[in-house]
Phi, psi and omega in degrees: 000144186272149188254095165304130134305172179272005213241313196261055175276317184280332152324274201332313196263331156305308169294326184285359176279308188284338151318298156329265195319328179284302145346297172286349155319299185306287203283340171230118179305307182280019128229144203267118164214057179278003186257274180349300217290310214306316185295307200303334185282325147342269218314318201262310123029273181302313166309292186322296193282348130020255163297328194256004173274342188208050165305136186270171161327309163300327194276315170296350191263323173286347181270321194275343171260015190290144172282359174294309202307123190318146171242181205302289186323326178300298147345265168331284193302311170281308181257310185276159182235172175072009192333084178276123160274166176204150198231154206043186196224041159052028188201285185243314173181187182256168200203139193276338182294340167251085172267153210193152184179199183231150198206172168240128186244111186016045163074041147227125192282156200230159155245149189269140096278152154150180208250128192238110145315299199111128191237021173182142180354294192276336161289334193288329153288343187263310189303327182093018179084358170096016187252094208256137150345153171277345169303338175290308187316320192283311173310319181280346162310341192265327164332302209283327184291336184259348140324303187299326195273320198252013186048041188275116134348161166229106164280109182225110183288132180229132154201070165204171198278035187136152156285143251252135196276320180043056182349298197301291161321359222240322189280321135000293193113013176309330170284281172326309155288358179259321178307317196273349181270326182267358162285315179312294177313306181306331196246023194262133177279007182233159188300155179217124180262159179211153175231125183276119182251311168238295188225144197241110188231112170046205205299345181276347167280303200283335174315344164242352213239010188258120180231142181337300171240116231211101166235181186202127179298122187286345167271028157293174179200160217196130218170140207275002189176128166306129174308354150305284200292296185301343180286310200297287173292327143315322183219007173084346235228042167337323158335281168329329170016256159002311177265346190284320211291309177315308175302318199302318226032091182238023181266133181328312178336281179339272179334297176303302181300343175251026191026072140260030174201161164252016184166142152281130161268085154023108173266150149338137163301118153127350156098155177287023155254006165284342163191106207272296213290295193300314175297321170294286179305300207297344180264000169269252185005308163315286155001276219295321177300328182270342174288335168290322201282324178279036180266310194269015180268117240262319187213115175265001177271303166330288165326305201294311196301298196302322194273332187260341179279334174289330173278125166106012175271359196219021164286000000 
């Protein structure tokens, strides 16, 4: 069953008509109503694409958090092959919310990262929602060192809303693992691709995403904080969401125009769990164009250095 946004009610009631209409086909032979569906389906369509032409901040946040939308296993599972996971972080323990190994990306070995939600009550829970521990962080540090030795590209899937707040993560070393993580990304001498696939949130996103190439699936979003937390902290006011998304600029639009991401990847009308196969490729395809393109780049710790000091300098 499809999970409507609030936003996407005239879809809701157009589709649930060609549902109606279909069914009573099924229960009666003798009457037809492929032309009616036919039309409704134009009509609804037509809605879609609409809606999805002037989607507000908020409305993309809600699209970038749908439980539908394929996540990191989706990814994984579809482009890449030989998928090795490899687990914990060799100091306290393993933590689900980050998965990382080594793969083949069209019979090239690559290292994998990234953050998997989860797609029902119980992986939702077991991943932690996509929120990671600093043993994750230490895991993919570990990842990225063994990538770094052995001259692996790095692929890095980023979805999750932040790193996990905790008491415990907190006693932990959390901050600090999110630092020695985003140091890593910064000094590994092999390319690093990163992708925003839904919501990309404050130091538990950038702790994987600094990268050679920074692309975002366009109705993602990406952002020092949830328009819930700035809302909170600005006006006291969590309510305020809505109005923080907009001030914030946390939409792929956005980002590109302030040359923090290097490129959007194109979602399907209708956002990418409406065709998860179409969203995917177009995102193998990216992939594959930026591991060609940093081929001819001479020192990628430089290139990596150059590109992040720059941003919000030519504004």
């Amino acid at each position: 069953m499809h999970n409507y946004l609030d936003f996407e009610k005239p879809i809701s009631d157009l589709e649930g008509k060609i549902i109606e209409l279909k069914k009573l086909a099924e229960q009666d032979d003798s009457v037809d109503t492929s032309d009616e569906i036919q039309k409704l389906e134009a009509r609804a369509h037509e809605a879609m694409v609409e809606i999805y032409a002037k989607l507000s901040a908020w409305q993309k946040t809600q699209v970038a958090r749908h439980p539908q939308r394929p996540h990191f296993v989706d990814y994984m599972e579809a482009l890449f092959e030989d998928f090795t996971p490899l687990a914990g972080d060799r100091a306290f323990a393993e933590d689900a919310a980050i998965q990382a190994g080594l793969a083949r990306f069209r019979g090239q070995p690559v290292a994998l990262i990234g953050q998997e939600k989860g797609n029902d009550t119980k992986s939702r829970i077991k991943h932690n929602f996509g929120s990671p521990r600093p043993e994750g962080y230490r895991k993919a540090i570990r990842v990225m060192e063994l990538a770094d030795r052995f001259g692996l590209p790095i692929v890095s899937l980023i979805d999750t809303a932040g790193a996990y707040p905790g008491v415990d993560a907190e006693e932990r070393g959390q901050a600090e693992a999110i630092a020695r993580s985003t140091e890593m990304c910064l000094n590994v001498k092999v390319p690093v691709i990163c992708i925003v696939l839904g919501e990309g949130g404050s130091g538990g996103a950038i702790a994987i995403a600094t990268g050679n190439r920074v692309y975002m699936l366009e109705h993602a979003i990406y952002s020092v904080i949830s328009p819930e937390g700035a809302a909170s902290i600005l006006w006291r006011d969590s309510a305020r969401a809505k109005e923080a998304a907009t001030s914030m600029k946390i939409t792929a639009e956005d980002l590109k125009g302030l040359g923090v991401i290097d490129g959007i990847i194109p979602e399907p009308v209708g956002g990418a769990h409406r065709d998860p196969e179409a969203v995917i490729a177009a995102t193998g395809d990216v992939i594959a164009r930026a591991l060609a393109d940093l081929k001819s780049v001479k020192d990628l710790r430089k290139q990596r250095r150059e590109k992040f000091l720059a941003i919000g300098r030519n504004l």
